[in-house]
C-alpha positions, -999 to 999 in steps of 0.1 A, spaced: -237 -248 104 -251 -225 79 -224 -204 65 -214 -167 72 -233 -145 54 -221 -106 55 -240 -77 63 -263 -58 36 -275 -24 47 -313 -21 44 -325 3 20 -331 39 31 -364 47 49 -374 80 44 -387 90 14 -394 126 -2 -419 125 -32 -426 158 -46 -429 148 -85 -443 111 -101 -407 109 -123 -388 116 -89 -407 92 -70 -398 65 -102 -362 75 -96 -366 66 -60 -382 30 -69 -349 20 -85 -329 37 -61 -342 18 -39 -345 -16 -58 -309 -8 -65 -299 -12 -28 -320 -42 -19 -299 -62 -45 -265 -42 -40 -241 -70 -18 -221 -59 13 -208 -20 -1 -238 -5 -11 -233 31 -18 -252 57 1 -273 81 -20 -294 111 -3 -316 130 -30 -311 170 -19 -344 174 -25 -355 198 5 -334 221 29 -344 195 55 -328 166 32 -295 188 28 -296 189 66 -298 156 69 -274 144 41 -244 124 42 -212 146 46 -183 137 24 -163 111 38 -129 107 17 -120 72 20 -148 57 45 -152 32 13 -114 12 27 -131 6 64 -152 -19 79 -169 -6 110 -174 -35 136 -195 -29 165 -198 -57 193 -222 -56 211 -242 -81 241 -276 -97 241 -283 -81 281 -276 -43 262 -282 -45 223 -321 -33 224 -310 -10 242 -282 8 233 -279 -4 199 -308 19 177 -294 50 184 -263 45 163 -286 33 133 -298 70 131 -266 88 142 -230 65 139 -238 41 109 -260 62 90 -237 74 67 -213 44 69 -214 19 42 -197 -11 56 -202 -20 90 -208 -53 108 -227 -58 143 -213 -88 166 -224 -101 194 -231 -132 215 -269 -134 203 -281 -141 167 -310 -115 155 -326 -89 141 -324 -53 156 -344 -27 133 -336 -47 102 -302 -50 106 -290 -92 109 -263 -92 144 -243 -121 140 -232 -148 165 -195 -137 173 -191 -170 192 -203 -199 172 -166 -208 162 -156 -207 197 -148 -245 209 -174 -268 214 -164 -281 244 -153 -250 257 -184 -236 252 -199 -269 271 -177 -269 301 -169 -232 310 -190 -213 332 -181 -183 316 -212 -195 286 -235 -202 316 -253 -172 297 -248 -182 261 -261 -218 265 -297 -201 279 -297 -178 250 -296 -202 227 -323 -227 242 -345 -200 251 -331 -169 237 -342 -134 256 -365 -155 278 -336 -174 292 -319 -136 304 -320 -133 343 -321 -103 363 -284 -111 377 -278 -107 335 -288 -77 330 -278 -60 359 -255 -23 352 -247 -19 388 -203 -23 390 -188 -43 416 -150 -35 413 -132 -7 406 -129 -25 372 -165 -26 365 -184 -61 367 -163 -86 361 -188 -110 377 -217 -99 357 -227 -132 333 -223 -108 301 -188 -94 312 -177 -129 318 -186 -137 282 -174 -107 262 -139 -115 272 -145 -145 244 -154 -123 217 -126 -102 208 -106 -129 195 -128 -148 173 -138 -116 161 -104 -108 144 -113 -141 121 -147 -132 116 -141 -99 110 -121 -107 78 -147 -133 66 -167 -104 61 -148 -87 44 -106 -93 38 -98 -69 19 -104 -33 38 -76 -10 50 -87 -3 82 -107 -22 110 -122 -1 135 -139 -17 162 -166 2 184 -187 -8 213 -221 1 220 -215 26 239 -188 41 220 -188 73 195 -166 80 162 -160 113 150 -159 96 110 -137 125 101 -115 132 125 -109 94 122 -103 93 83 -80 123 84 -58 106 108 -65 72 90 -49 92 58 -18 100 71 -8 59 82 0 35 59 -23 0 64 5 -19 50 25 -18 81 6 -33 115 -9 -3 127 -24 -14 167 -45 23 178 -57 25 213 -58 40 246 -30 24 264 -44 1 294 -22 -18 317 -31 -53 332 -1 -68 349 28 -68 318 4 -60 291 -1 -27 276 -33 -31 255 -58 -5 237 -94 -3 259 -124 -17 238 -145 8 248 -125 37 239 -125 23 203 -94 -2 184 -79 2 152 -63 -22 133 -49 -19 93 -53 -52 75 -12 -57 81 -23 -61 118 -53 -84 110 -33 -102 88 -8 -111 115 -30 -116 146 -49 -142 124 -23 -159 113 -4 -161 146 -37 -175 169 -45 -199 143 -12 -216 146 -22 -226 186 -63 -220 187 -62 -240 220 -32 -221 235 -51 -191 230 -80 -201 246 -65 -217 272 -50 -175 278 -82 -163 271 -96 -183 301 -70 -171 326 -77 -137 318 -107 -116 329 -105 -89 299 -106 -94 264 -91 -65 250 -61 -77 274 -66 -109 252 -65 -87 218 -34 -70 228 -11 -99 236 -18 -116 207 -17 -85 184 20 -75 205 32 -112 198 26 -111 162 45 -78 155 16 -51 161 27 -30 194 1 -6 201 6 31 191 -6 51 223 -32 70 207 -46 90 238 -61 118 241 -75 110 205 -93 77 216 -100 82 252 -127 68 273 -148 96 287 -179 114 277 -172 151 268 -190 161 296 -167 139 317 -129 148 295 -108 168 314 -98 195 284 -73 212 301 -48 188 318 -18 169 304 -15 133 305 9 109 288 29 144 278 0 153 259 -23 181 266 -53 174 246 -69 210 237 -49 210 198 -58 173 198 -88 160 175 -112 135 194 -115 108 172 -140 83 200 -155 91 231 -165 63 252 -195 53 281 -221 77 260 -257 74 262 -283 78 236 -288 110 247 -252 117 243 -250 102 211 -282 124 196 -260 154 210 -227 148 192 -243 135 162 -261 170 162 -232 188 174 -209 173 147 -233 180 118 -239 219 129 -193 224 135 -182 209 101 -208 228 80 -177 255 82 -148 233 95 -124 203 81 -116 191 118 -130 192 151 -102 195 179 -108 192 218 -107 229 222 -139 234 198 -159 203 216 -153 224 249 -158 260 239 -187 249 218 -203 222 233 -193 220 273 -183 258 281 -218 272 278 -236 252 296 -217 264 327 -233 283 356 -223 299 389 -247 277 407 -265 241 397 -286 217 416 -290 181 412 -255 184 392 -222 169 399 -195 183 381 -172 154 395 -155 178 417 -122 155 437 -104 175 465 -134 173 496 -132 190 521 -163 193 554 -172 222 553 -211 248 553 -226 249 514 -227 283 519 -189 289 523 -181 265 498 -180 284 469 -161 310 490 -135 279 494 -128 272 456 -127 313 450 -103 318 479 -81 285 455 -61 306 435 -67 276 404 -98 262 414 -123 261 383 -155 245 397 -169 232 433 -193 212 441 -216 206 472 -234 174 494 -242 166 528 -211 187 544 -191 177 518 -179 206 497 -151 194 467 -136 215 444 -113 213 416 -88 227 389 -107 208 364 -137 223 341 -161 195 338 -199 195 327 -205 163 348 -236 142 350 -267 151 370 -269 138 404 -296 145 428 -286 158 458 -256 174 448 -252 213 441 -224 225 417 -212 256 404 -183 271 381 -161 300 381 -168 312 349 -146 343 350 -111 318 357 -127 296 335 -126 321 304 -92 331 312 -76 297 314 -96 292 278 -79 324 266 -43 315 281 -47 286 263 -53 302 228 -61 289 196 -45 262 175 -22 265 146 -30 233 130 -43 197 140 -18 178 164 -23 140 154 -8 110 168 18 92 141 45 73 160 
């Protein structure tokens, strides 16, 4: 087996020439990169106002973290671009995983799975998949593969691709650190997963990596408490240290779990708690909603999230990723830190109206009743925010949520209680951050 080699970014594509001698400076930038291994550093000439637009902010301390993303053959091409322009631009070490070796826009993915057993990977049904992709690679993918429909409240854990993932996440710790050993921090991203880089460092500054840091959203399956992939995972090198160390001392026992359970972030967290790395609750900073989809105003493990600083958002879309990216870049041109309360009053709160079609704000408490009195319903609530209406169904809520579009459904907003819960709930002092 060939060995491991780690990723080297591709030198930057864009390139401003207004003079011959900066255009030679460019040739040995560039030349520079092509033959810089593993940490090159990230250079953007400010050359024109639309380069100093585009520039890397200052990122104090991104040079101590490797960025892993995993990722799937049945979604890579397609929800793995986006974050080339927008999450990794400005990130100098990062990794892509997944369960299919190849080239996406220049940038090598590596086979997360090729230390996984060989008989294992003979025998199980769960590498059905895997064994096709690697005869015939993307023309062995089915339609069952590469299906997004869920089939459980859970998602699809029947899908081909979910069965499979469950086997990355804990060969990943090991090939993780053969890519690099020596970081502080590991954060681990999915696909569909967005980092605010620094919100993330400034809470990253205040923990020491020595100790075995574990940072999550708490999930719960049966007697394990675990962090969920998707909203993001972050482990210092104490914590990779240990979980390494621990499943190499029974790499059959831990398969063997592995097999029995149907979620590999489940997997991740019971070998991470047995080898001394409990998870530090780190909701509402990593959750696993979309902004549009974050309930801003309501408390939930004691925490109420508007002082909070989102740090990873989770189940975005290209579309979703273009508008934080853009979002980001415009706030912290005057701000250190973004907190929940800006993302709402900047990025949801205007984009409500007293009446939308083809819109579900994700409304809950339903009720049968005309469209036309429906609105009359949530105004006659004393704390209802938002309604929304379909087919004699008219819901309404306490919540203020942008939502998703959704044809068929009408939705509309109080804006006036809206304001005044936004008011009531005032501005914040400082940063609230998650430590213990």
């Amino acid at each position: 087996m060939p060995l491991f080699q780690p990723w080297t970014r591709p030198p930057p594509r864009r390139i401003y020439f207004i003079a011959p001698v900066i255009g030679l400076f460019l040739v040995y930038f560039l030349f520079f990169f092509e033959t810089t291994a593993f940490t090159p550093k990230i250079v953007v000439p400010s050359i024109t106002s639309q380069q100093d637009e585009n520039a890397c902010p200052p990122l104090p301390g991104i040079e101590d973290v490797l960025v892993i993303l995993k990722t799937g053959v049945t979604e890579a091409l397609e929800k793995v671009p986006v974050h080339f322009q927008t999450t990794l631009r400005c990130i100098p070490n990062y990794v892509l995983f997944s369960d299919f070796e190849e080239e996406i826009n220049g940038t090598h993915v590596h086979d997360v799975l090729r230390s996984v057993n060989e008989t294992i990977k003979r025998t199980n049904p769960d590498f059905d998949l895997y064994n096709r992709i690697q005869e015939h690679g993307r023309s062995g993918l089915a339609p069952a593969d590469l299906s997004r429909v869920p089939n459980t409240a859970f998602g699809m854990p029947d899908n081909p691709g979910w069965k499979l993932d469950k086997w990355k996440f804990l060969p990943m710790i090991d090939e993780t650190l053969r890519v690099r050993d020596d970081a502080k921090w590991y954060v681990f991203m999915e696909a569909d997963t967005y980092y605010i880089w620094a919100n993330l460092l400034q809470w990253l500054a205040k923990l020491n990596p020595n100790k075995p840091y574990y940072l999550g959203n708490p999930t719960q399956i049966g007697p394990v408490i675990f962090a969920h992939g998707g909203s993001g995972i972050i482990l210092s090198r104490e914590a990779m240290r240990r979980a390494s160390e621990l499943r190499a001392q029974d790499l059959d026992g831990w398969d063997r779990y592995t097999e029995e359970q149907w979620a590999g972030d489940c997997v991740l967290g019971k070998l991470l708690h047995d080898a001394g790395a409990p998870l530090l609750w780190s909701w509402p900073l990593l959750q696993s909603s979309t902004p549009a989809e974050f309930d801003h105003f309501s408390e939930s493990y004691l925490k109420k999230p508007w002082c909070y600083p989102p740090v990873a958002y989770h189940h975005v879309t290209a579309e979703d990723i273009q508008e934080l990216a853009e979002f980001e870049q415009r706030f912290f041109r005057n701000n250190s830190v973004i907190l929940h309360s800006d993302v709402f009053r900047h990025l949801i709160q205007p984009q409500f109206k007293p009446l939308q079609p083809d819109w579900d704000n994700l409304s809950e408490e339903e009720q049968v009743i005309g469209e036309a009195s429906c609105r009359e319903l949530c105004e006659s609530k004393h704390e209802c925010l938002q309604y929304s209406y379909e087919s004699g169904k008219c819901r309404t809520s306490k919540m203020a949520k942008r939502g998703v579009q959704k044809t068929g459904v009408s939705s509309g907003w109080i804006t006036e209680r809206i304001d005044a819960v936004v008011k009531e709930m005032g501005t914040c002092a400082t940063p609230q951050w998650i430590l213990r």
